[in-house]
C-alpha positions as CSV (number, residue, x, y, z in Angstrom):
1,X,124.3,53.2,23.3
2,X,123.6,56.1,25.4
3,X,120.3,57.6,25.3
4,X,120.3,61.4,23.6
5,X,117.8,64.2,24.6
6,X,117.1,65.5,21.0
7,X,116.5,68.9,22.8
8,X,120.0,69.6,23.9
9,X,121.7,70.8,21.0
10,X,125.2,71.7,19.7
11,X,124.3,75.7,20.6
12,X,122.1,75.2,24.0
13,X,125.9,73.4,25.1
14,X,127.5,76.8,23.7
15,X,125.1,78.8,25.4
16,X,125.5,77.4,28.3
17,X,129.1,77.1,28.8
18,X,129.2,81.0,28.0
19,X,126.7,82.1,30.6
20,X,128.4,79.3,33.4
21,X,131.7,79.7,32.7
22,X,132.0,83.0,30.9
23,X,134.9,84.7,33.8
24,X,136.7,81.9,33.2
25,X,137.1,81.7,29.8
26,X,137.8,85.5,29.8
27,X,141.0,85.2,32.6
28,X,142.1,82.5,30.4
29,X,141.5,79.8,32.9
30,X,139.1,77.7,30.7
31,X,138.8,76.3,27.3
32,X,136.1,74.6,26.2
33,X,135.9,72.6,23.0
34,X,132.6,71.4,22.0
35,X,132.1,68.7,18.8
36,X,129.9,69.3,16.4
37,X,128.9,67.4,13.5
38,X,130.6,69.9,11.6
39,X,133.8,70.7,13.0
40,X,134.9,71.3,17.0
41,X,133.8,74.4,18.1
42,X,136.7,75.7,20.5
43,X,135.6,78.5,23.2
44,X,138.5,80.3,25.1
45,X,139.4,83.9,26.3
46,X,140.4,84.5,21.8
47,X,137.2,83.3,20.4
48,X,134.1,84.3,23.3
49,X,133.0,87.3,21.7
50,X,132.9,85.6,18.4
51,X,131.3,82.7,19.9
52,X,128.5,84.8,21.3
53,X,127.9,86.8,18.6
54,X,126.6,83.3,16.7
55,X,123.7,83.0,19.1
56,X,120.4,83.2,18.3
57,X,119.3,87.3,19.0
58,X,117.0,86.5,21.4
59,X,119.9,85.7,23.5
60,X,123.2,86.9,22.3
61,X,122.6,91.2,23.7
62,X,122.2,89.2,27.2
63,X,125.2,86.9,26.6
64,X,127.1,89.9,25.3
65,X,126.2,91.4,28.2
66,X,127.7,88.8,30.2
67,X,131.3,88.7,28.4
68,X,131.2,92.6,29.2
69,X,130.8,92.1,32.7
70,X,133.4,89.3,32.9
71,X,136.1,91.5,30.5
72,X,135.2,94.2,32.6
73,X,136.0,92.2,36.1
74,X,139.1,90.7,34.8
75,X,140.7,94.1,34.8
76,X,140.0,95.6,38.1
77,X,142.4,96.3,39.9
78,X,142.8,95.3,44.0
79,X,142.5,98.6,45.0
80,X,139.5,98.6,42.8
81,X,138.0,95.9,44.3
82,X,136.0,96.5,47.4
83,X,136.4,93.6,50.0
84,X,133.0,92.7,52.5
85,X,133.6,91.6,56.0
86,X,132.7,87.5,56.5
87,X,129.2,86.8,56.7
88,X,127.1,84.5,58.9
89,X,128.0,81.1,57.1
90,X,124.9,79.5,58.6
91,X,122.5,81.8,57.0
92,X,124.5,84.4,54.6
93,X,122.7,87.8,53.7
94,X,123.0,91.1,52.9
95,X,123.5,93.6,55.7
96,X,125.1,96.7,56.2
97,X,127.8,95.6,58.5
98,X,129.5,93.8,55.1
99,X,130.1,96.8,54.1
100,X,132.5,99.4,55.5
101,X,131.1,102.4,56.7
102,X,132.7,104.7,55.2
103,X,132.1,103.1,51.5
104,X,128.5,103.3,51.9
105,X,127.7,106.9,50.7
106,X,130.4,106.9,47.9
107,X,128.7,103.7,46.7
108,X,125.6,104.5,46.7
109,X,126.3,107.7,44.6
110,X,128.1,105.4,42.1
111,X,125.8,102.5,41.5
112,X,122.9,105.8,41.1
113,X,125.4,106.9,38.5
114,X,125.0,103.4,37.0
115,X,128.6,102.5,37.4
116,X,129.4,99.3,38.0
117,X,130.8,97.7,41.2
118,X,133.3,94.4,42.1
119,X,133.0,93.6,45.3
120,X,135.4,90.5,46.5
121,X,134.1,88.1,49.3
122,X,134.8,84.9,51.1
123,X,133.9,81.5,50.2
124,X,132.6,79.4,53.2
125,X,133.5,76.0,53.5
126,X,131.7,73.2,56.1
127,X,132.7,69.7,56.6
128,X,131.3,67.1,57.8
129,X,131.4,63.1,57.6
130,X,127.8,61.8,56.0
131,X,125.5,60.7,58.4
132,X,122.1,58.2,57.4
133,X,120.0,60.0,59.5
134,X,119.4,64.4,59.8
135,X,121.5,66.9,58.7
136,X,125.4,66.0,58.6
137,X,126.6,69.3,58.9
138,X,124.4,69.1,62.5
139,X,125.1,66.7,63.6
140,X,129.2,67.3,63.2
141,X,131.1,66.2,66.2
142,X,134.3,67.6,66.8
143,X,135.6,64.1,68.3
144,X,135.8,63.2,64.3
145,X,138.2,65.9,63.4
146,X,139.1,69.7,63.4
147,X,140.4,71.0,59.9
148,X,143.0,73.2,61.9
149,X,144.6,69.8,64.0
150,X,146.3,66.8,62.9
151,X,146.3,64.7,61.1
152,X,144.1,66.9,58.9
153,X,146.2,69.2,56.8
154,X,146.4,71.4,53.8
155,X,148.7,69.9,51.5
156,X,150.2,71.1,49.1
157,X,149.7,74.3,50.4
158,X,147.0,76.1,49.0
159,X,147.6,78.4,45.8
160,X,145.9,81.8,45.1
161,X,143.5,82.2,48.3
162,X,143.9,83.6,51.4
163,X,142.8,81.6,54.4
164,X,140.7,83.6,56.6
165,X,139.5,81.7,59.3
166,X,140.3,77.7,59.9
167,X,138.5,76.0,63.1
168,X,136.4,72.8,63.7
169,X,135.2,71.8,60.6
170,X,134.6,75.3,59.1
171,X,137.3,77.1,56.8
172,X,136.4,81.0,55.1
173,X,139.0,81.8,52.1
174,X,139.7,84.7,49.8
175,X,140.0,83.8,46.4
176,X,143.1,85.7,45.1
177,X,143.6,84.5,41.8
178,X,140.6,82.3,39.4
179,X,142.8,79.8,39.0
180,X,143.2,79.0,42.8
181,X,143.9,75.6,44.4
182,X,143.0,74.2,48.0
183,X,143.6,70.7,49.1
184,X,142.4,69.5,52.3
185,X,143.7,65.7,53.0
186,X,143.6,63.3,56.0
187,X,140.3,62.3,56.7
188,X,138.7,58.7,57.4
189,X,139.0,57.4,53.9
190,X,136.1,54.6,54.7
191,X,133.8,57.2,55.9
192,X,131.8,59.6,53.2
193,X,132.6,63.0,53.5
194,X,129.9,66.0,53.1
195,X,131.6,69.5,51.7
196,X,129.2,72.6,51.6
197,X,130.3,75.5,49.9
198,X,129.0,79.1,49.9
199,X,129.7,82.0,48.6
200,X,128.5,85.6,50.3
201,X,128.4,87.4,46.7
202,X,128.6,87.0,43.0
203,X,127.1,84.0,41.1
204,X,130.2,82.5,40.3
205,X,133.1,84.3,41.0
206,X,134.0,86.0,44.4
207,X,135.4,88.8,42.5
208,X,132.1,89.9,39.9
């Protein structure tokens, strides 16, 4: 019989999906259903605000804040969306040179206007087989395999992201559409594979 941590309760689990997953409940990419004692509690782009608003009030203003945010994102449009230039992947930061230059001062003048802002960066991806010893992703050798040769390949071809850069064992996409799909296959199936991703902005959307 698995053991049960009388702490996590039927509304932390609805809490939590809402705060984790609340973009993608609002595009309509996710459902969640959650049993209860009572009756399955179903959480999807019809029922989130009426989820939240059963929340306890010390956190259902910031979790209605949230589903604002994410209703609010899901409707931008791509020339509403500013895009940042690639970041360093090894150690990603804020710097002016994401930004283009001449978006700076208009920008600025909005966010003082307390207007909100979606911004749309790259996810970087590194590779790298496991290693018992250091840091795999240091220790890569290229001798093992570049994800832009044979007989590594992207198949089926990826759906709703943009590949910016492919070389060695390090890949930068665009996320086009939340409901994106990238498949990377041909590797040494008896070896274990390390995958780090990052993402230069947003906490879990490239779009917010």
């Amino acid at each position: 019989m698995p053991w049960v941590d009388p702490e996590i309760t039927q509304v932390d689990l609805i809490e939590a999906v809402v705060r984790g997953y609340f973009y993608a409940i609002v595009t309509g990419a996710l459902s969640v259903t959650v049993e209860t004692p009572e009756k399955p509690v179903t959480i999807d782009d019809t029922t989130l605000d009426e989820i939240a608003l059963t929340l306890d009030e010390a956190e259902r203003k910031d979790v209605l804040n949230l589903v604002d945010l994410g209703y609010w994102a899901s409707t931008r449009k791509p020339q509403d969306i500013l895009k940042l230039a690639p970041c360093d992947p090894d150690r990603p930061d804020w710097t002016n040179d994401l930004i283009p230059a001449d978006q700076i001062k208009p920008l600025r003048k909005s966010l003082e206007n307390g207007n909100k802002l979606a911004v749309r960066a790259s996810l970087n991806i590194r590779v790298a087989y496991d290693t018992r010893r250091g840091n795999p992703l240091r220790r890569y050798n290229p001798a093992d395999f570049r994800l832009n040769q044979t007989p590594i390949r992207l198949e089926p071809p990826p759906n709703g992201i943009k590949v910016v850069t492919n070389e060695e064992n390090r890949m930068t996409i665009e996320v086009l559409n939340p409901d994106f799909c990238l498949t990377v296959i041909g590797f040494d199936e008896k070896r274990d594979l390390l995958v780090d991703v990052k993402m230069e902005e947003g906490p879990d959307d490239s779009q917010i």
